[in-house]
Every structure is written in C-alpha cells, then in structure tokens.
C-alpha positions as CSV (number, residue, x, y, z in Angstrom):
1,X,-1.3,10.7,-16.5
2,X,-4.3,11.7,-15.0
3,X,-4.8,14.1,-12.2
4,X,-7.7,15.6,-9.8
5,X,-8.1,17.8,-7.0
6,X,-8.9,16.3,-3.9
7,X,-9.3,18.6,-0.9
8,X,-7.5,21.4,-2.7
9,X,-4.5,19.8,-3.8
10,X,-3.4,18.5,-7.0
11,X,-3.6,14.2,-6.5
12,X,-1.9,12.0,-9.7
13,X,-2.9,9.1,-10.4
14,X,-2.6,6.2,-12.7
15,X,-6.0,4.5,-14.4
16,X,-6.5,1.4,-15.9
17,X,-9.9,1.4,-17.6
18,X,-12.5,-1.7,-17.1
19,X,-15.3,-2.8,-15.6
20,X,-18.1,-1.1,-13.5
21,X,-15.9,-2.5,-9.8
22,X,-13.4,-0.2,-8.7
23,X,-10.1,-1.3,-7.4
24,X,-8.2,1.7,-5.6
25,X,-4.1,1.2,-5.1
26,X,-2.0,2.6,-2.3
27,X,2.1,2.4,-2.4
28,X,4.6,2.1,0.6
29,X,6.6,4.3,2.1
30,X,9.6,5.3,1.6
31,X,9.9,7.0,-1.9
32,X,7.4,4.1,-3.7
33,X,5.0,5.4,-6.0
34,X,1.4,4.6,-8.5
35,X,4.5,2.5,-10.7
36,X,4.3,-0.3,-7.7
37,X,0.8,-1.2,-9.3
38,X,1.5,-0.9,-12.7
39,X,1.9,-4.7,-13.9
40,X,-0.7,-5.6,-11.7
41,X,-3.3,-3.2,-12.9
42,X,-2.8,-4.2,-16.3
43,X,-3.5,-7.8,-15.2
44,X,-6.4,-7.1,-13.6
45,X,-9.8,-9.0,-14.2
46,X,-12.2,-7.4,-17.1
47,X,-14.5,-6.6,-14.7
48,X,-12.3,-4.3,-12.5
49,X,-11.0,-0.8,-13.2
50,X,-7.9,0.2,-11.8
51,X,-6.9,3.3,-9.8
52,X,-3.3,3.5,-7.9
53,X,-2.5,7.2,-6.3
54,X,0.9,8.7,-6.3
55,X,1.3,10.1,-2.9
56,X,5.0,11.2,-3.2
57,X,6.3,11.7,-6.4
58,X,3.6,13.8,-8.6
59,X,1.6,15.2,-6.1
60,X,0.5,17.8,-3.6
61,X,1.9,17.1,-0.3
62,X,-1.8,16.4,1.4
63,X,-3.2,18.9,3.6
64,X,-2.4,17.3,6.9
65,X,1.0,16.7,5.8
66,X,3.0,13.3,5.2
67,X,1.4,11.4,7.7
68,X,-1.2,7.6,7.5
69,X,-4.3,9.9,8.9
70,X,-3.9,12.2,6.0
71,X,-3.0,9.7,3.7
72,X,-6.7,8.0,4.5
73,X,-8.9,11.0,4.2
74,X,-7.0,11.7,1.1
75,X,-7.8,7.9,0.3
76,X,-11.4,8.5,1.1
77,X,-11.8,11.9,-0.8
78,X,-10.5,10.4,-4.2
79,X,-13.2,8.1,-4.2
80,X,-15.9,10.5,-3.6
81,X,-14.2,13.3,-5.8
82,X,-14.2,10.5,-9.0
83,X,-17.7,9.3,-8.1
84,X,-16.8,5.6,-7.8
85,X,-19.1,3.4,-5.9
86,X,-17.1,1.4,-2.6
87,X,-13.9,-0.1,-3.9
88,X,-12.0,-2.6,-3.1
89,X,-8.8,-1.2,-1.2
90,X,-5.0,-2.7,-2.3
91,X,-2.2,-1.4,0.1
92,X,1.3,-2.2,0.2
93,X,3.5,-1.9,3.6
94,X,2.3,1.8,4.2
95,X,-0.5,2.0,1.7
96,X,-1.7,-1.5,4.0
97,X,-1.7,0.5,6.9
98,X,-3.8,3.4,5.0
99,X,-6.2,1.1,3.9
100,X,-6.7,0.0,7.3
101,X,-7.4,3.0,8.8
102,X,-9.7,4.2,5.4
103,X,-11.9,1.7,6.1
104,X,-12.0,2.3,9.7
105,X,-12.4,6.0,9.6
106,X,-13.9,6.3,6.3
107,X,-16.4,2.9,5.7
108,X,-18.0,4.7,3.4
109,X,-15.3,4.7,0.9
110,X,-14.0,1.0,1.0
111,X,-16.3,-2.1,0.1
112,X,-13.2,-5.0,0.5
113,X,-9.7,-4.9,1.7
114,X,-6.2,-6.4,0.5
115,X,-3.2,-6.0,2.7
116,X,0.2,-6.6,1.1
117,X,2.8,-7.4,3.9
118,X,1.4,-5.0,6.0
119,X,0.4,-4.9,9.9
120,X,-1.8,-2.8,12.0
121,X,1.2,-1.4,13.8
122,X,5.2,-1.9,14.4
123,X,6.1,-5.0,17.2
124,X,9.1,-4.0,17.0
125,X,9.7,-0.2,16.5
126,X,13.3,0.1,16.6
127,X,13.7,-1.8,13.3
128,X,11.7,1.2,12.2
129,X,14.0,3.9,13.6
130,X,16.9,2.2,12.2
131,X,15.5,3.3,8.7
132,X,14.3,6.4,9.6
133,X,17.8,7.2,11.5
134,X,19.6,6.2,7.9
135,X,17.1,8.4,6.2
136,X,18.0,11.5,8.2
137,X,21.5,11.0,8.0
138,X,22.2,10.1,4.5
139,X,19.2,11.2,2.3
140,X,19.3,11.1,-0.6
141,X,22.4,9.5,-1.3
142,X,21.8,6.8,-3.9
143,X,24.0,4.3,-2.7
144,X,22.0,4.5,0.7
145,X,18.8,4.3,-1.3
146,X,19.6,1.5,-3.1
147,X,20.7,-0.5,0.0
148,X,17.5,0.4,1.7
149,X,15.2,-0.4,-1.4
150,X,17.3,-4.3,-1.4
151,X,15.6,-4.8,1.7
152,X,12.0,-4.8,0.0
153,X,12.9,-7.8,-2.0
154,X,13.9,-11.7,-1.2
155,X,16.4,-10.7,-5.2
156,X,15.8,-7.7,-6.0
157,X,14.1,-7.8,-9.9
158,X,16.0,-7.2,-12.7
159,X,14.5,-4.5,-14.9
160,X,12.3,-3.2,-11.8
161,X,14.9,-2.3,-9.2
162,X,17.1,0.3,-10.5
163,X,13.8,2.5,-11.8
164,X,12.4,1.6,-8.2
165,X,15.5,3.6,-6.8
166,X,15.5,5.6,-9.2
167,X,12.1,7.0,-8.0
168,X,13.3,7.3,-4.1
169,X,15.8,9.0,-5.0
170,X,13.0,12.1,-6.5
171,X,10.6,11.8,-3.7
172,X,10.5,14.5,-1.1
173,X,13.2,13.6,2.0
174,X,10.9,15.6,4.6
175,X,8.1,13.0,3.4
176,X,10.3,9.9,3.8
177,X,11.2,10.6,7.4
178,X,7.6,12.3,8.3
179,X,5.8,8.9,7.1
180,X,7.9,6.9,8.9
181,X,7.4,8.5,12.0
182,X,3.8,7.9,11.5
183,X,4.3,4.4,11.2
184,X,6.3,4.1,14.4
185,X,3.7,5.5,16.2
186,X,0.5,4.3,14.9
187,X,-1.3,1.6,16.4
188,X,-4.4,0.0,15.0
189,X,-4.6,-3.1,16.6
190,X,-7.7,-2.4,19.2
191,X,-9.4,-1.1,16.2
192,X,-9.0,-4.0,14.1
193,X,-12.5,-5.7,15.0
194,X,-14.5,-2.6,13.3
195,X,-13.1,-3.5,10.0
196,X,-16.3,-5.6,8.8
197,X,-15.5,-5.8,5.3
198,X,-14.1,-8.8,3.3
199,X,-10.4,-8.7,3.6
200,X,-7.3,-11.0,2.2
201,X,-3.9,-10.3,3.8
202,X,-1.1,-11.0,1.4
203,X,2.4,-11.7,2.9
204,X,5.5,-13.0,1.7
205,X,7.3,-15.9,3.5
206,X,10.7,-14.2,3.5
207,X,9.4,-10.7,3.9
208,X,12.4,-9.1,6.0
209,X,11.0,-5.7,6.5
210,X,7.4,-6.9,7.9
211,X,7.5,-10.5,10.0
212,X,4.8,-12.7,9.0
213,X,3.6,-12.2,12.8
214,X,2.2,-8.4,11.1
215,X,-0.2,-10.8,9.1
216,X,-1.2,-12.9,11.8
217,X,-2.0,-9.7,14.1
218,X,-4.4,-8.5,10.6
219,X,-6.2,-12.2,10.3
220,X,-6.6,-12.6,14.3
221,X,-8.0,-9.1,14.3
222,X,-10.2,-8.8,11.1
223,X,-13.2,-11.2,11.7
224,X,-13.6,-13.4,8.7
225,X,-10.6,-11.9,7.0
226,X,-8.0,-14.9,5.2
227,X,-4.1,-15.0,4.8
228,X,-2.6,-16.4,1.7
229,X,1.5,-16.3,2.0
230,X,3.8,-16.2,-1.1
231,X,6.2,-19.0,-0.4
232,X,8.7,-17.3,-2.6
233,X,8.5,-13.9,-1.8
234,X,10.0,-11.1,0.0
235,X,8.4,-8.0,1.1
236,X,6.7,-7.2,-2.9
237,X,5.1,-9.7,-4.1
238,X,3.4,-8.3,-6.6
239,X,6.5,-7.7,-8.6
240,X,8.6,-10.7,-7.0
241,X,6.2,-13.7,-8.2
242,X,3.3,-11.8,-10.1
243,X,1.8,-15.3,-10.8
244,X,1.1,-16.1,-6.7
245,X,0.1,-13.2,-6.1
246,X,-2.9,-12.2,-9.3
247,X,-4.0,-16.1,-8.2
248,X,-4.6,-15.2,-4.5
249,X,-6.0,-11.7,-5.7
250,X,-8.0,-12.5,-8.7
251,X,-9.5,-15.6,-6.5
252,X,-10.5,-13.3,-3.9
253,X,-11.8,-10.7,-6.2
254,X,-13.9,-13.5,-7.5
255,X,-15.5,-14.7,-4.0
256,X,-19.4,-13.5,-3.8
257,X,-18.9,-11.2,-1.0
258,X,-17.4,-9.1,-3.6
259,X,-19.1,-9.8,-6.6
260,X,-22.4,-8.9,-4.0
C-alpha cells in the first residue's frame, strides 16, 4: 500500500499500474475510503493507470483540516508530488464535489472530469443535517453506521457492505461531522461555467442521498459536459451495476477530447 507526502503529511493511496493516462480517484464522505475504487480500477482500460486516495482511513488528517477546500489542494498536490501529467478526475458524492472545486481552483492538475452522484452544492440542506445530527449523537455506534451506510445503496451488495461499514466504523468521528459541514455550506454553482474540461456526470436513477436534480445542476452548469444515468442504481454505482457504469466510463475515457 503505497504512500507519499504531500504538503507534509503522510497521503495513502491505492495504485493500479497501466498506461501512460492517469486516472486519479476520490471517495465520499462519511467514513468511505481508496477501497470504493478498487473493482473499478482493476477494470480499467490498458491505457489508464489508476490512483484512488485514502483521505480518512490511512492518512494524515490534511493540513487545513477535514474540510472540500483542503481536500482539493491535497487533490492537486498529489498530482504534482507523483509527477503525473493532467488526469482525469473520478469523484464519488464528496470526492464529486472535490473534483469540482480541483479543477476550478487547481486547472492545472485535472485534464477531464467524472462526477459520481454528486452536485455542486446541497438544494436541500437539512437532509444534510439530518446525517450530520445522527453522526454527533451516535458515533460510532455500528448499528447507526450500518443504517446510515443502507442509505448509499438502491440493495445494499452482498460481500461489499458489511466491509464498507466496517471501514466507517475506523474512520475518524471529528472527520465525519467536519466534512459534512463543509458540504452543507459549500456552494459551487456560480462557478460551474469555469469548469472547461470534458466532463461525464454519472447518477443513479434511485440515488436517495443525491436527487438526480444534483446532476442536472452539474450538466446545465458545465458547458459541453453529458449525463449518463444508471437506471438501476442507487447512490454507488460503481459497485451496484459495475457493468453500466465501466460502459459509460470506458466510453467516455475513449472520446478524443481525452485521448487528445
């Protein structure tokens, strides 16, 4: 499991070795880790090398603390500290948001964009405080946990799930409830039409922690950018239908604005 400093702390990471395009991963909130990307990494194309940070459970709180504006310079670092050309950016939930505001505040960092069932900010915040109002008053408890984690998934996976909780259940508390302040209060929407990179939001039709209105806010705001929606899916499809989702990904990792 390999590690590097970035900005004086300690950042894990997992690598999938390949070709000469880099393809960086970012997790969600809420106790996910680098083991969100695994299958997917493993699947990707032979020209493509994979890279998906661990922001809670194996490293260095970053500098700025638990928050999406350290999360992107720590986003943006990485790629400077391993000396990869621009990559293309994969975010989940959270990590969708810190890709968004890496390629805003750090362009130089990010060549392409994929946003998993994501949005540039909350519509409706309260559905946020709920969670972060559970989080602070039952913690750690693993029942708690593993009614929260349900909520990521149309059926939660066999074989995936209980690991997934599993994982919460060792990430920092103070980190759980710090990054989900930060995504109650950020807002990226009026920044949306800087983003001039190619981007494909991904959401899934039954996605019960983001609306599919988050996507439409991404594709209305990102010029050029496309949505492709996982008719089957809940709020992970990368692990809920694999198959949808490496066709909508490998297709867009195929167009020529990426290959360019």
């Amino acid at each position: 499991m390999p590690y590097i400093d970035v900005e004086n702390s300690r950042v894990h990471y997992l690598h999938k070795p390949g070709g000469p395009r880099p393809v960086v991963f970012l997790h969600g909130g809420f106790g996910s880790s680098a083991e969100l990307w695994e299958g997917t990494m493993a699947r990707l194309p032979a020209a493509c090398s994979g890279y998906a940070i661990d922001n809670f459970l194996r490293s260095d709180a970053p500098p700025g603390g638990y928050n999406i504006g350290a999360f992107a310079r720590r986003a943006g670092a990485f790629v400077q500290a391993l000396g990869l050309p621009r990559a293309v950016f994969v975010g989940h939930s959270m990590g969708g948001v810190t890709c968004q505001l890496t390629a805003l505040d750090y362009p130089q960092a990010v060549g392409a964009l994929v946003l998993v069932c994501t949005g540039p900010t909350m519509p409706n915040p309260e559905v946020g405080r709920v969670l972060l109002d559970q989080l602070k008053a039952k913690g750690h408890e693993i029942g708690t946990l593993r009614e929260i984690s349900a909520e990521w998934f149309r059926v939660p996976p066999a074989g995936f799930f209980e690991g997934y909780v599993q994982r919460a259940a060792q990430a920092p508390l103070d980190a759980m409830v710090a990054v989900q302040q930060s995504l109650i209060d950020i807002d990226l929407t009026a920044r949306l039409p800087e983003i001039t990179v190619p981007a494909l939001v991904v959401h899934g039709q039954h996605d019960r922690g983001r609306t599919i209105e988050h996507a439409r806010r991404l594709v209305a705001g990102i010029a050029g950018s496309r949505l492709a929606v996982m008719a089957h899916s809940g709020h992970t499809p990368m692990i809920e239908t694999p198959a949808d989702f490496d066709a909508a990904f490998h297709a867009f990792l195929a167009t020529p604005a990426i290959l360019a």
